[in-house]
Structure formats: C-alpha cells, structure tokens
C-alpha positions as CSV (number, residue, x, y, z in Angstrom):
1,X,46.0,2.2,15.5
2,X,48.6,2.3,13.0
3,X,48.5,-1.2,12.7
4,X,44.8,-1.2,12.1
5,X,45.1,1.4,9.3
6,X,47.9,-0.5,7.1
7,X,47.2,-4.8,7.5
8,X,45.3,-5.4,5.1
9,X,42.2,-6.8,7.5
10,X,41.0,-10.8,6.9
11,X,37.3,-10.8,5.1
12,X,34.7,-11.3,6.6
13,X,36.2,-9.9,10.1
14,X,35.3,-7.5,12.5
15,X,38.7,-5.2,11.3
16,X,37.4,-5.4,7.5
17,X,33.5,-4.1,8.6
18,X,35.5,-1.5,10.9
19,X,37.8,0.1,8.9
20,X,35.1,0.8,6.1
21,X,32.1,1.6,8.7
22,X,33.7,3.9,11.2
23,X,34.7,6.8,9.1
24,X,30.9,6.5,7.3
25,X,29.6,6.5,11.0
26,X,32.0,9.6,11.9
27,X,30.5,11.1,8.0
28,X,27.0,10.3,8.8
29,X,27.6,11.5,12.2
30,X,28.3,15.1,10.9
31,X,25.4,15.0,8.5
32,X,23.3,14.3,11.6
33,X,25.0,17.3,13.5
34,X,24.7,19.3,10.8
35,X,21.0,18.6,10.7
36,X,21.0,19.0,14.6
37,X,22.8,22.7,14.3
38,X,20.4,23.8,11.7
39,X,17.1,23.0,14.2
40,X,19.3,24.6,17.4
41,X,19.9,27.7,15.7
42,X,16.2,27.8,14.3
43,X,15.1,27.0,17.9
44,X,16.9,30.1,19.4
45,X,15.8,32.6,16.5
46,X,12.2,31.6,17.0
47,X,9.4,28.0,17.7
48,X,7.8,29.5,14.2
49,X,11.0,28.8,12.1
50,X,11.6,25.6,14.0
51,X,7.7,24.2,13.3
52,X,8.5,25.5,9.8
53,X,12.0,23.1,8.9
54,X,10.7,19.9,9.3
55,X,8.1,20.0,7.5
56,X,9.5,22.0,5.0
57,X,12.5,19.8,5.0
58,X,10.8,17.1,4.5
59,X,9.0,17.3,1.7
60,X,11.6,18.3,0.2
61,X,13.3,15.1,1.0
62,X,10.2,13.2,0.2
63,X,10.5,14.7,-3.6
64,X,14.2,14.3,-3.5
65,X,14.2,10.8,-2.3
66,X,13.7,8.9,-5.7
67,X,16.4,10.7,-7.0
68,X,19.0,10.0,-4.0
69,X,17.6,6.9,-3.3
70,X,18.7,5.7,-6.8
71,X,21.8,7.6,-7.0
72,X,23.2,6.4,-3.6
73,X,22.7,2.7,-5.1
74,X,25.5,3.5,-7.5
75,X,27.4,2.3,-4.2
76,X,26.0,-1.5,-5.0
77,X,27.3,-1.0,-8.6
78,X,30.8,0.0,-7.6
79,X,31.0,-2.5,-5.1
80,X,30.5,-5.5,-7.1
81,X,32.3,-4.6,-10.0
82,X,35.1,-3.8,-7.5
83,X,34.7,-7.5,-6.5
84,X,34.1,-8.7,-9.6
85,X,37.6,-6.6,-11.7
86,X,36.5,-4.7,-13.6
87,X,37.4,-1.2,-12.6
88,X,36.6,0.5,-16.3
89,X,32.8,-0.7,-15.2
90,X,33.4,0.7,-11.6
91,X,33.9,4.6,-13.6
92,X,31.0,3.7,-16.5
93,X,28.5,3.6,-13.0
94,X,29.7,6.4,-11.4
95,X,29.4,8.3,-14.7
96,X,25.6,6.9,-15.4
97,X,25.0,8.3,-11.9
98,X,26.2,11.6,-12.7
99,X,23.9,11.8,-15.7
100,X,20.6,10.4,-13.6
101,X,21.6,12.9,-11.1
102,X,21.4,16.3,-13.9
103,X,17.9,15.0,-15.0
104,X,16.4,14.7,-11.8
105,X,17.8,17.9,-10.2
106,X,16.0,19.6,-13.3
107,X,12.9,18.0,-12.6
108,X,12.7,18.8,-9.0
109,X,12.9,22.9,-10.2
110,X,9.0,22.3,-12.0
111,X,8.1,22.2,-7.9
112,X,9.0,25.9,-7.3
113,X,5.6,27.4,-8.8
114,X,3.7,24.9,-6.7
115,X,5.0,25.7,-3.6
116,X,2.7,27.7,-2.0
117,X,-0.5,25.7,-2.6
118,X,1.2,22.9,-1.4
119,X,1.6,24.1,1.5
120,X,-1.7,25.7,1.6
121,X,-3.2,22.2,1.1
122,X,-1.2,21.4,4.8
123,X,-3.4,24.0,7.1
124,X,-0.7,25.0,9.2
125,X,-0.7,28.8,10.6
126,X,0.1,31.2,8.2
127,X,2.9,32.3,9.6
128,X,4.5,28.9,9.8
129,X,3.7,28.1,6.1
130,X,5.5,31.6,4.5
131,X,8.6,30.4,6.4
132,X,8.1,26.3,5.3
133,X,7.7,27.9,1.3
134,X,10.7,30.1,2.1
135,X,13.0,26.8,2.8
136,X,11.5,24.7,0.4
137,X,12.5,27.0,-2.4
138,X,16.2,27.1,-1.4
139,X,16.3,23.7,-0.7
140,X,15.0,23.0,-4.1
141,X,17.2,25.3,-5.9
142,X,20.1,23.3,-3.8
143,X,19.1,20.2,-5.5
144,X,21.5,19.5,-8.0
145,X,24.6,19.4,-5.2
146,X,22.8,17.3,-2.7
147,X,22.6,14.7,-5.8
148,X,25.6,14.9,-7.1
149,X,27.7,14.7,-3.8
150,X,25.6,11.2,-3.4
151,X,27.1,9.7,-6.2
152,X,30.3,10.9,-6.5
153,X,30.7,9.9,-2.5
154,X,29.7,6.4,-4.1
155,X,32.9,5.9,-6.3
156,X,35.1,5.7,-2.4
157,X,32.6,4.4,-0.5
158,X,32.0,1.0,-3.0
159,X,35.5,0.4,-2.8
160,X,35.7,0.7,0.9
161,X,37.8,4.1,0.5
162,X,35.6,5.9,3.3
163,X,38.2,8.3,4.6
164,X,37.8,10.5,1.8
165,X,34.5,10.5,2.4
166,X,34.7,11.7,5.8
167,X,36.9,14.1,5.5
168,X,35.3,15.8,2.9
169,X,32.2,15.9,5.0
170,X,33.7,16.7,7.9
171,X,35.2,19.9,6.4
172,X,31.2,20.5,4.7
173,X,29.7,20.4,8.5
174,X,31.8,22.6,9.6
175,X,31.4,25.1,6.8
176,X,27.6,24.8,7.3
177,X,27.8,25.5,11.1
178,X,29.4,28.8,10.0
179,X,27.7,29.6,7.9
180,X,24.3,28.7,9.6
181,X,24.9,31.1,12.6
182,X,26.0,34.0,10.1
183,X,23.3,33.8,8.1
184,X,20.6,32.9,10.2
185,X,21.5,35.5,13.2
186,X,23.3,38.0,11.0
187,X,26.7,39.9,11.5
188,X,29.2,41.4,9.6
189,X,27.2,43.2,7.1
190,X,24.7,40.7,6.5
191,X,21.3,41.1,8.2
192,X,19.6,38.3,10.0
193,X,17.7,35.8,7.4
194,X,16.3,33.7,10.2
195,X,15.1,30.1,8.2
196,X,16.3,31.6,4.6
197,X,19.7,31.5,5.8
198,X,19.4,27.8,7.6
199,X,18.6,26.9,3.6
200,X,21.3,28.8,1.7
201,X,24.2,27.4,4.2
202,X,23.2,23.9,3.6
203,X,23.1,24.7,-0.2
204,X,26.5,26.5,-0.1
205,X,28.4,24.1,2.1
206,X,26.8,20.7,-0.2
207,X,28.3,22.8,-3.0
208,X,31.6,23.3,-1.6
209,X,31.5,19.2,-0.7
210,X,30.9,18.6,-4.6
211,X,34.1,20.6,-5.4
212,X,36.2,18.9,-2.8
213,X,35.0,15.7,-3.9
214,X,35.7,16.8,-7.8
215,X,39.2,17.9,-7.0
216,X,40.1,15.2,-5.1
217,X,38.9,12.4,-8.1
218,X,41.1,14.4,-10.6
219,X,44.1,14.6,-8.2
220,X,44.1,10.9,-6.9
221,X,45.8,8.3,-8.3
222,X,42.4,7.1,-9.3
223,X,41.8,8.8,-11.9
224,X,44.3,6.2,-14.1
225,X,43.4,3.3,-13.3
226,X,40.0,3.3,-12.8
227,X,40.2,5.9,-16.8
228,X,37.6,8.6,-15.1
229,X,37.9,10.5,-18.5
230,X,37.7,7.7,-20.7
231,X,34.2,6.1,-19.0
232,X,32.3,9.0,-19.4
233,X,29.9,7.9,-22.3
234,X,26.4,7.1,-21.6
235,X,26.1,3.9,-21.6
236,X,22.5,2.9,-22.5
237,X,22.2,-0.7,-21.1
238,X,23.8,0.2,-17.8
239,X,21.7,2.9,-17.3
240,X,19.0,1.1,-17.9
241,X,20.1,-1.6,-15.0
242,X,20.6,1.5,-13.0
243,X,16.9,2.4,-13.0
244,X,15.8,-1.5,-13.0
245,X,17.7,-2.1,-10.1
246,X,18.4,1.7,-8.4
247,X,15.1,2.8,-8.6
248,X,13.1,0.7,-6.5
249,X,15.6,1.5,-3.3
250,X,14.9,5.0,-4.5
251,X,11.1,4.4,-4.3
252,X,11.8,2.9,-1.1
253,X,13.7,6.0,0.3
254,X,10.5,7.7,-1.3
255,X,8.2,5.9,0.7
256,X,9.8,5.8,4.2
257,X,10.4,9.9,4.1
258,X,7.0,10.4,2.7
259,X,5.3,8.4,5.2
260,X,7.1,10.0,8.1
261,X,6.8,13.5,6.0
262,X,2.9,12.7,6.3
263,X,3.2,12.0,9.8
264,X,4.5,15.4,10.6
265,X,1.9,16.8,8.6
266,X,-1.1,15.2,10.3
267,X,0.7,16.2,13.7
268,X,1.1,19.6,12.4
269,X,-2.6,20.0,12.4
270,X,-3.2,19.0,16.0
271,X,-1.4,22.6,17.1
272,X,2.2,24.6,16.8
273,X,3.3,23.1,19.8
274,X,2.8,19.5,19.4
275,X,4.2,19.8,15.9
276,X,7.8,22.1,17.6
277,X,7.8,18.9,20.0
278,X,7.5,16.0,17.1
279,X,10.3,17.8,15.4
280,X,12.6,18.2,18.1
281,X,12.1,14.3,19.0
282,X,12.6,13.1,15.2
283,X,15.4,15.7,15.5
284,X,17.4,14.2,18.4
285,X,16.0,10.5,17.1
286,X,18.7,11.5,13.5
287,X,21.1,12.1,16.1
288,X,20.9,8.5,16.8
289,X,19.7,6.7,13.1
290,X,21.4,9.3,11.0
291,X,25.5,7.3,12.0
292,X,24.1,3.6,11.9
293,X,23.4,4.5,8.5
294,X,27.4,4.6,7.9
295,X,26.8,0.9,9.3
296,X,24.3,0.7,6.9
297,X,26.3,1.6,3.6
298,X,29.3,-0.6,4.9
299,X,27.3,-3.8,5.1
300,X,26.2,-2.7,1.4
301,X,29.6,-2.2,0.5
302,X,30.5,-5.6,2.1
303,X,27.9,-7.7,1.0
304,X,27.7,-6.3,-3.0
305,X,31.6,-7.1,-2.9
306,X,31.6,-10.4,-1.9
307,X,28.3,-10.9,-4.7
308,X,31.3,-9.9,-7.1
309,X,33.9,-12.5,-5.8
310,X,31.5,-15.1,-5.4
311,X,31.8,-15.3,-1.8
312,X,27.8,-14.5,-0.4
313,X,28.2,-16.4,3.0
314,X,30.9,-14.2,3.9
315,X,28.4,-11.5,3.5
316,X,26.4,-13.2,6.2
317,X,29.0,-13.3,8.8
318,X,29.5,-9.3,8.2
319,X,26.0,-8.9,8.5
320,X,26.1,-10.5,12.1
321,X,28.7,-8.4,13.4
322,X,27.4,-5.4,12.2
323,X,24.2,-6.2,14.0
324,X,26.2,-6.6,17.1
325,X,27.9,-3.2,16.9
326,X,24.7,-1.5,16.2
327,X,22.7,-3.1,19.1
328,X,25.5,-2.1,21.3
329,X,25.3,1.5,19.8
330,X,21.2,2.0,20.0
331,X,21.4,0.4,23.1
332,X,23.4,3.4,24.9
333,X,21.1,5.6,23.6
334,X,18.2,4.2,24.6
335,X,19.5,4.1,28.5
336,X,20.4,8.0,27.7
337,X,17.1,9.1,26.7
338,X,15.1,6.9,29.2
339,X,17.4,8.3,32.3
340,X,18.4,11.1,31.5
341,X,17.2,13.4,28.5
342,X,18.0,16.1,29.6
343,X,21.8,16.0,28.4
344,X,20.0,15.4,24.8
345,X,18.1,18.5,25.4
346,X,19.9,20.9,27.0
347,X,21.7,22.5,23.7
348,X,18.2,22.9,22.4
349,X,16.9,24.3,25.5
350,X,20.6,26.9,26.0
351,X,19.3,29.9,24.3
352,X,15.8,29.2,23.4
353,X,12.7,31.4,24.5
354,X,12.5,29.8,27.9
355,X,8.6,30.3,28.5
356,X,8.2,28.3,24.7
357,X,10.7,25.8,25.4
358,X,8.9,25.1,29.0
359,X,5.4,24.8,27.3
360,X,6.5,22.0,24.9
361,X,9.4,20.5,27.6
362,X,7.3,17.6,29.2
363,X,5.7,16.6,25.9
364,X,9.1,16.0,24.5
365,X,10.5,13.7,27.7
366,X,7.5,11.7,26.3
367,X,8.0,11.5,23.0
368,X,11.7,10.3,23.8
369,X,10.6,7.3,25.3
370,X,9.1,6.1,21.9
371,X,12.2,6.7,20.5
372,X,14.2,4.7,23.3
373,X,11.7,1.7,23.0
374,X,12.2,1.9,19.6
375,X,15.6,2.9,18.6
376,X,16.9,-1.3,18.6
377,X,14.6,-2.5,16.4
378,X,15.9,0.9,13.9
379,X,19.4,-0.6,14.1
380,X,17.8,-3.6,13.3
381,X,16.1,-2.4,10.6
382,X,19.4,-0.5,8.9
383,X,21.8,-3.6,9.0
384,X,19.6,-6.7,7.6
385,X,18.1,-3.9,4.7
386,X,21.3,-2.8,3.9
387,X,22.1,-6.5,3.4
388,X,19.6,-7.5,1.1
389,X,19.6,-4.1,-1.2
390,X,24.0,-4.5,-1.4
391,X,23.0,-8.1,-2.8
392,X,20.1,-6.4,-5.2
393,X,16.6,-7.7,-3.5
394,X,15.3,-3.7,-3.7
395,X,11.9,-4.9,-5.0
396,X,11.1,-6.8,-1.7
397,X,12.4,-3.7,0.3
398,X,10.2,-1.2,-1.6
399,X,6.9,-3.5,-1.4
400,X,7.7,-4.5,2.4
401,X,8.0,-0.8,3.4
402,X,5.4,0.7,1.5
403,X,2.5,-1.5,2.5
404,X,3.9,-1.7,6.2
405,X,4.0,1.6,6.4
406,X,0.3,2.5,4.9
407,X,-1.3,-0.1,6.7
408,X,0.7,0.4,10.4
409,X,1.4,4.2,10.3
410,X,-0.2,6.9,7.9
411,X,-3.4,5.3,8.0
412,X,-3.7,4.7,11.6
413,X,-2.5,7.8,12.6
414,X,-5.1,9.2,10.7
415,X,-7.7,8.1,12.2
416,X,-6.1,8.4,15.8
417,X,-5.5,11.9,15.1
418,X,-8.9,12.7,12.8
419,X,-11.3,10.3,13.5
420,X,-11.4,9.1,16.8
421,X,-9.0,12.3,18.5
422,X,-7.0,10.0,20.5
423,X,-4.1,12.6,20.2
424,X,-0.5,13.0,19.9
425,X,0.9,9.8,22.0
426,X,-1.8,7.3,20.0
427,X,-0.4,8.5,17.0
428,X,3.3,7.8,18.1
429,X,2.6,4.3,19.1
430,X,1.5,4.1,15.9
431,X,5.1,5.0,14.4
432,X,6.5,2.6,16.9
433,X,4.8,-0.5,15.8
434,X,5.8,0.3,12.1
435,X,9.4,0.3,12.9
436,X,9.4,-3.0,15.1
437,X,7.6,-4.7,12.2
438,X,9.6,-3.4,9.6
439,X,12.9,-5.0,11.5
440,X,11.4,-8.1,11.9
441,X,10.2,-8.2,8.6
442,X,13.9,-7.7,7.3
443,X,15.2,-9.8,9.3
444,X,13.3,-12.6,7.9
445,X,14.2,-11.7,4.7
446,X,17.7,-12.3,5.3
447,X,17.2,-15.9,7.0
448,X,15.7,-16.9,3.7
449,X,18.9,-16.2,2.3
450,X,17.2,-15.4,-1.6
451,X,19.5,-12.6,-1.7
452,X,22.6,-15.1,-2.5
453,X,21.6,-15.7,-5.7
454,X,21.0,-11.5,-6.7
455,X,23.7,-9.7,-8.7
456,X,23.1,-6.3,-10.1
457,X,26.2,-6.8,-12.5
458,X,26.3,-8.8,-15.3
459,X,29.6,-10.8,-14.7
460,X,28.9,-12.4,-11.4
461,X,31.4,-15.2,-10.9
462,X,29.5,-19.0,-9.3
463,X,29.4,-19.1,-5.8
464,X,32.8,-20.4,-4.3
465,X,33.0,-24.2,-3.7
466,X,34.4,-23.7,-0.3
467,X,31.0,-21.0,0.3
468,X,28.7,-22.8,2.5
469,X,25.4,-22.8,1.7
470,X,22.3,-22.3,4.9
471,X,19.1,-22.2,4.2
472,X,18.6,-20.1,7.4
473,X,21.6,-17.6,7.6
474,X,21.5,-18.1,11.5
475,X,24.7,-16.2,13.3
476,X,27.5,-18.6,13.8
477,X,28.9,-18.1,17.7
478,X,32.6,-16.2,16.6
479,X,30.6,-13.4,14.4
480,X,28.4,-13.1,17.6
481,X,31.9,-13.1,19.9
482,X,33.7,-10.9,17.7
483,X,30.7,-8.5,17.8
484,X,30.3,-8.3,21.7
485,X,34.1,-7.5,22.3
C-alpha cells in the first residue's frame, strides 16, 4: 500500500486511474450515504416527509444544476493547464469559478417567493407539498455552499490531489449524519424539525466542508506556487471560455436532473405510495451511480491532462480501464438487487412504520429490477461521457441528452401515465430505455475519436509524434487485461 501511495504510477496505467479515482469513489461514496441517511431518517419520522424530499430535492437540483454543472467543469480547466504548465492559469480558473459561483447562488434566492405555486402547479397532497416548500427553501438558502465546495474541490481534484478531497468530505458526511438525527428527531433542547431539519444539516455540514476546504488551500504548500492571492482578478476572456465551454455540461446536468425531476413529478400524481416507492428505488439506485461518478471525474481529470501534454491516445487507454472497473462495480450490484434486495432495504425498512413500509414493499422489489437491468449501461454512460466533456465535446453531450431524454423518457412517460394509464412499471421501462440509449450513444461518440482534437485551453501543445492516431478508439487487449485483474 505504501508503495502504491509514493511511486510515482506510469501514465496511462491502471495505478495512475487508481490512485486519483478511489478516494473520489470513497468521496462520492459519502455524498451518496449522506443522501441515503437523509431519506432513512425521513422514512422513520414519517412516508409524508419521505414523498416530500425527492421531489423537493430535486427541483432544487434541477435549478441548481446549471450552476454546478458549470462550476464542477472548472475540473477540465485545472486539468489541462496542469498538463499544459501553467499553474498561474490553474488558480486564474479556480478564481473565475469562485466568481460564477456568487452570481448564481444570488440568482437561485429570486425562487424563494415562488415556491409555493410551484409546487401548487405539481398536485400533490397538501400535506406533502407544505413539507416539499419547507425543504426547498432551506435548500435554496444553502445554495451558495453547495457551489462553492464544487469549485474549490476542483483546484485538487484537476491535479489528481483527491485525498484532500475525501477527507474533507468524509469529515462533512459525518457531520451531516449528526446532525440529521438531532435535528430531524430532536434532543437536547432542540425539538423535532422532521424534513426542516434533514435541510438545515445538509446546509450546515456543506458549510463546514467550504471552511475545511478554505483552510486547507491557505495552509498547503499550494498556496505559493500555484500564487492563490495573486490570481484572483477577474479575468474577462477566461470567464468567457468558462461559460462557452462550462455551460453547456451545466445545461447538460440541467437536463438529466430535470428530466428525472419530471419523472418523479408525473409519478407523484399516480398516488403517495407509488411516488414513497420511486424515491426509495432512485434512492438506493444513488447508492450505486452516485461513487462511479468518482470514476467519472477521474477519467476527466485524466483525459483533460493528457489534452494538455499532448498525449490524447493515452486518454483512450484510461478510458478502457475505467470501463472495466466500473462494469465490474455495477455488475455486483446488479446480482445484489436481483437476489437479494432485501440487504439494500433492510436499513430503510429498521424503524419505519411497518404497516406503510409493507404497503409500498413489493412495489419496490420491482422497481429494483429496473435498476439492476439497467445499472451497466449507467457505468457505461458515466465513463465514455466523462471522456468526451474532460477533452471539451460538452456541446454533443448537452444535445445527445436532452433530445434522448424528451423523446425516450418525459414524453413517453406522459402518455403511459396520462394518456393511455398503463401505470407505474410502463413508465419505468420508459426510464430504462433512455439510459441504455444514452450509453450507447456515448459510446459512439468516443469511437469517433473527434474529441482528440478539443482543448478548452488556449495553449494546447501538437499531438505527440509517438501518439498513435485510430480512427475507432477500439480497446487494445492489456487496458482490457489490466482492467479484469
């Protein structure tokens, strides 16, 4: 292990996507846990506060997404300076980040007055929709530190310095849990908030992970060499690339939580029940998408570093093991939730109202079966993405998505669920069909190998003559090897 930890690992290899990947996964891990303890602890204090989070949650996310979406691509922009030298450049984007980040969080406050006809406009119970305008508040209030912890988790992650990033978010999780069974069940002075105090530990421990992260960047040794204080001017033609090049993988975030946002919503109408079951599934299915997405940013990280040195078709091989680690991964799920989900459900099911839990039970085995036969093709989907958008294609993501996702989910769910009344497991075939094309789709993509030639940077050294160049980026047999041991 120590070895591991201090040779420096060969590009390209199996060691190099490890050693930046795994602490992301364990980091992405506790975001999914955290997400998981905030539903359990709903689900025991009452099916009304659970119905309520999801939705609630995300549209919030939905709004938000634009804003992440682009700030998280700050990780590109690090990455490929980082390859490219020029670590002045690598503080200049974290910096430009920080000042997208302050504009957006303010615009996301002009929601608060609107919150209650939105969710008016949604026609769930009235019970249910005081306790989804309850959590959306909070969570909008919480804005700014959800943002900012994006971008400055961006400045490690680019540079493949991901244990700082999971420890930080390790110490954040388990802050929230705390704080989530506090405030949500009461004790020690404070009285039981139910849902408003599932929102205000989030916001809390987020804000807690900003300081960390702050401390830590004016502490480090990187503060020096990388001149932190000295980048911190606005820098107009930067920006500018930022929002050319960041802001259609944030319209792409935008579309792919808004669609599934709309889904909920539509499966909200059918009744309470079927909408408690949906979010439970899509609960336990972020328990499985929410650490490949640590896969996700290190192939990102990877592949915008290697656009900086020049090197693209080491990218490819990266790619390929990746894939192999993540169908490995899903794969062990997918046995899990076919043969035996009730080891998934059992924390869920440990202190909830057992009459409520038993009513929604068998329609949740169900629903996990979508999500096993699914759950590949998701891996699929977050490696050969994460390709393309580290290299810069974001354009082709955002276009690919959103018209996949109108055309093979919203819309026919609609009319499954409105029109022709074909109920709750139409409409989920109908979210299973998006995802598989959406892999396959991305996938593609990559074969083409278009994104080669992309840069988001405007110092991109020529492609290596000792880089190979494929017209199909086909896996060759070591990546595939490396990946299965």
């Amino acid at each position: 292990m120590k070895g591991f930890l201090t040779t420096p690992p060969k590009p390209g290899s199996s060691s190099e996507l490890l050693r930046i990947a795994v602490p992301l996964v364990i980091s992405s891990g506790t975001l999914s846990l955290m997400q998981v303890l905030d539903r359990m602890f709903l689900m025991w204090y009452s099916t009304d506060a659970l119905a309520a989070a999801m939705p609630s949650g995300l549209l919030h996310w939905s709004l938000m997404s634009i804003a992440i979406g682009t700030a998280g691509y700050v990780n590109t922009f690090v990455a490929q300076y980082e390859g490219a030298g020029r670590p002045d450049r690598v503080a200049g984007a974290m910096w430009q980040g920080i000042y997208f980040c302050i504009f957006a969080a303010a615009i996301m406050l002009f929601f608060l007055p609107c919150t209650e006809g939105i969710f008016r406009l949604v026609g769930h119970e009235k019970a249910v929709q005081d306790l989804e305008c309850t959590y959306f508040r909070i969570l909008c209030v919480g804005t700014a530190p959800f943002l900012l912890s994006a971008v400055l988790s961006c400045f490690y992650s680019g540079r493949g310095r991901t244990m700082t990033i999971m420890w930080v978010n390790l110490a954040a999780t388990v802050i929230n849990a705390a704080l989530n069974y506090w405030l949500v069940f009461g004790g020690w002075g404070v009285p039981a908030m139910g849902i408003a105090g599932a929102g205000w530990a989030t916001v809390i421990a987020s804000c807690l992970g900003v300081a960390a992260f702050i401390v830590l960047l004016l502490r480090s040794e990187d503060a020096r060499p990388y001149q932190l204080l000295k980048n911190y001017h606005f820098d107009r033609e930067m920006f500018v690339r930022l929002l050319r090049y960041g802001l259609p993988s944030g319209v792409h975030f935008f579309v792919d939580v808004a669609c599934f946002s709309a889904f909920i919503l539509l499966v909200g109408a059918i009744g309470k029940e079927q909408l408690a079951a949906t979010n439970l599934a899509f609960n336990v299915n972020s328990l499985l998408f929410l650490p490949m997405l640590g896969f996700g940013t290190a192939v990102m990280t990877l592949v915008g570093k290697r656009i900086g040195e020049g090197r693209p078709q080491m990218a490819v091989r990266t790619t390929w093991i990746a894939f192999g680690f993540t169908t490995v991964y899903m794969s062990v799920w997918a046995v899990i939730l076919i043969f035996a989900p009730g080891i998934v459900l059992a924390p869920y099911a440990a202190r909830s109202n057992p009459a409520e839990f038993a009513a929604i039970q068998p329609t949740i085995v169900v629903l996990l079966q979508f999500v096993a036969a699914y759950t590949l093709f998701d891996g699929m989907n977050i490696v050969f993405a994460s390709a393309i958008r580290g290299a810069g294609d974001t354009r082709f993501c955002l276009l690919f998505t959103f018209f996949s996702s109108l055309s093979l989910m919203v819309i026919p769910a609609f009319l499954v669920l409105r029109v022709y009344h074909l109920g709750l497991y139409a409409a989920w075939a109908c979210v299973m069909i998006y995802i598989v094309f959406l892999s396959f789709g991305f996938l593609l993509r990559f074969l083409t190998g278009q994104w080669k030639s992309m840069s988001v940077i405007n110092e991109t050294p020529a492609v290596s003559a000792d880089e190979p160049r494929w017209e199909w980026d086909l896996p060759d047999p070591e990546s595939i090897s490396v990946a299965v041991k």
